[in-house]
C-alpha positions in Angstrom: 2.1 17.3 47.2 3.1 13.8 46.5 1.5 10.2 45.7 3.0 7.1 46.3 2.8 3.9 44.6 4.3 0.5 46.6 5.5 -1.7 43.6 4.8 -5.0 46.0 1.2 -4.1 47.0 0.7 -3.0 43.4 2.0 -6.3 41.3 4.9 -3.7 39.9 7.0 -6.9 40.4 8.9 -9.0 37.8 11.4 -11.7 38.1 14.7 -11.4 36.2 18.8 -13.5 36.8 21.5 -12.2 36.9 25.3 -12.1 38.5 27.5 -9.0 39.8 30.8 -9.7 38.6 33.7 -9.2 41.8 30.4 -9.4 44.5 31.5 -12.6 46.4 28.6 -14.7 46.2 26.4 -11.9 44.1 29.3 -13.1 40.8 26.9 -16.3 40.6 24.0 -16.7 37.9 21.0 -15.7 40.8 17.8 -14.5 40.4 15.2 -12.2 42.2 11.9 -11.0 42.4 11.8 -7.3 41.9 9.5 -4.8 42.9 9.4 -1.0 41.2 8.0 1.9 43.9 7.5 5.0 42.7 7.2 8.8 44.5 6.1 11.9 42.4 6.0 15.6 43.3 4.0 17.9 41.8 1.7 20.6 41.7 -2.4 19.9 41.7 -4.3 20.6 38.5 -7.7 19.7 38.0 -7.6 17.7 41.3 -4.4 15.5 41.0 -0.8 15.1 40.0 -1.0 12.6 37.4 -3.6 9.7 36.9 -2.0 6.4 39.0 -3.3 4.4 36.2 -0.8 6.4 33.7 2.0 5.6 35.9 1.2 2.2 36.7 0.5 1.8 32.9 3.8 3.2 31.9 5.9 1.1 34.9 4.3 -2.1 33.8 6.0 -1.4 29.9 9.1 -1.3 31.7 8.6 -3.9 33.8 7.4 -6.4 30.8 10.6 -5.7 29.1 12.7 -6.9 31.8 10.3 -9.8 33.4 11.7 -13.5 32.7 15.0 -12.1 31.4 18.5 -12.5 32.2 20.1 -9.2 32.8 23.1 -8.1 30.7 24.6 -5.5 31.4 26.5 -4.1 28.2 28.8 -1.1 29.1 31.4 -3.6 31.9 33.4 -6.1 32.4 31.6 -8.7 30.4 32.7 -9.9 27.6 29.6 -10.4 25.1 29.0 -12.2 22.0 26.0 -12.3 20.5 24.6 -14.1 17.8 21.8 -17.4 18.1 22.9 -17.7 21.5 24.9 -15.1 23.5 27.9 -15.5 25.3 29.4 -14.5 28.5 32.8 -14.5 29.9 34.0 -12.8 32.3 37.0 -14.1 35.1 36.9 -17.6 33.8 33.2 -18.1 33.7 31.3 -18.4 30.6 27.6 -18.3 30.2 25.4 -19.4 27.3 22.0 -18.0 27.0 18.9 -18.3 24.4 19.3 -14.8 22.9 15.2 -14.3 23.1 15.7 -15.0 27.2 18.6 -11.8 27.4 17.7 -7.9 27.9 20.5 -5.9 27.1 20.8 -3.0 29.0 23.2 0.1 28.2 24.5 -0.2 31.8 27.6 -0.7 34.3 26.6 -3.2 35.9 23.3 -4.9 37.1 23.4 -4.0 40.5 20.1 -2.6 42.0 21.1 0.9 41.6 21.5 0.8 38.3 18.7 -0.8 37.5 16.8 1.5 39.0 18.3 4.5 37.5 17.7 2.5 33.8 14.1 2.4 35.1 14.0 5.9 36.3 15.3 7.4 32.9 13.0 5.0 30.7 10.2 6.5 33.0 11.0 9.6 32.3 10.6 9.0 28.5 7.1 7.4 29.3 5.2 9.8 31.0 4.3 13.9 30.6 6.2 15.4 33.3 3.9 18.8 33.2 3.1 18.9 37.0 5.9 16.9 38.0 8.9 18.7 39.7 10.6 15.4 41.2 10.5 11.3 40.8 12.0 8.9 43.3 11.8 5.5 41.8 13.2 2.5 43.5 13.7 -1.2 43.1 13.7 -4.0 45.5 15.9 -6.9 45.3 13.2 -8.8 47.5 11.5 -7.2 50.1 12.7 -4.9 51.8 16.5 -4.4 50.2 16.7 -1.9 47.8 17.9 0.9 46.3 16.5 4.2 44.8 17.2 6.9 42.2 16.1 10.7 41.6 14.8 12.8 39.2 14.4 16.3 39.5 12.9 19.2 37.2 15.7 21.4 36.4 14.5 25.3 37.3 14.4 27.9 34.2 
């Protein structure tokens, strides 16, 4: 069995910038609205999977983390100072950001697929995973345009 929440059609949606260094036009400072969907499998107990409420509840921690943020991605290319203000190179750009408006996340790059597989393991920490034998979480860069990562329970 499986339930399905749509992020757009459930306000799982946050707006965040960010640039994609060596991605033609994606290298510039852009923004999006995002949207987090999420797929569960799992085994009935007691009438359900898990509550929607307790994974809407635990995607919306996410979610809040990331909303409003510039998006810096720590382990790539980028060259990062941080102090007051944080600083950006990277191939003769440099970028200057409030530190309170950066999220700094321990990934490659901030490309939709990893962002959804930061979401997908912060997720994972979030919610009891008792009757859950897979996840499929993705992200939309806008409607429509996406990408997805997967989670599934290792067998004993």
């Amino acid at each position: 069995m499986e339930i399905r929440i749509d992020g757009w059609r459930s306000k799982l949606t946050f707006d965040a910038s960010h640039f994609l260094p060596d991605y033609s036009k994606c290298s510039r400072l852009h923004g999006h609205t995002y949207a987090v969907h999420v797929i569960l499998k799992g085994e009935i107990k007691e009438g359900i999977i898990i509550d929607f409420r307790v994974v809407k509840k635990a995607l919306k921690e996410i979610i809040e983390e990331l909303d409003h943020k510039v998006i810096i991605p720590m382990n790539g290319k980028l060259e990062i100072k941080k102090g007051e203000e944080v600083e950006v190179k990277y191939a003769g750009k440099r970028y200057v950001f409030p530190k309170e408006d950066c999220i700094f996340l321990p990934i490659y790059s901030s490309s939709a697929e990893n962002l959804a597989n930061y979401i997908l393991k912060k997720f994972l920490e979030k919610i009891d995973l008792e009757n859950i034998s897979a996840i499929r979480l993705g992200i939309d860069e806008g409607y429509g345009q996406g990408a997805w990562a997967e989670w599934k329970k290792q067998s004993a």
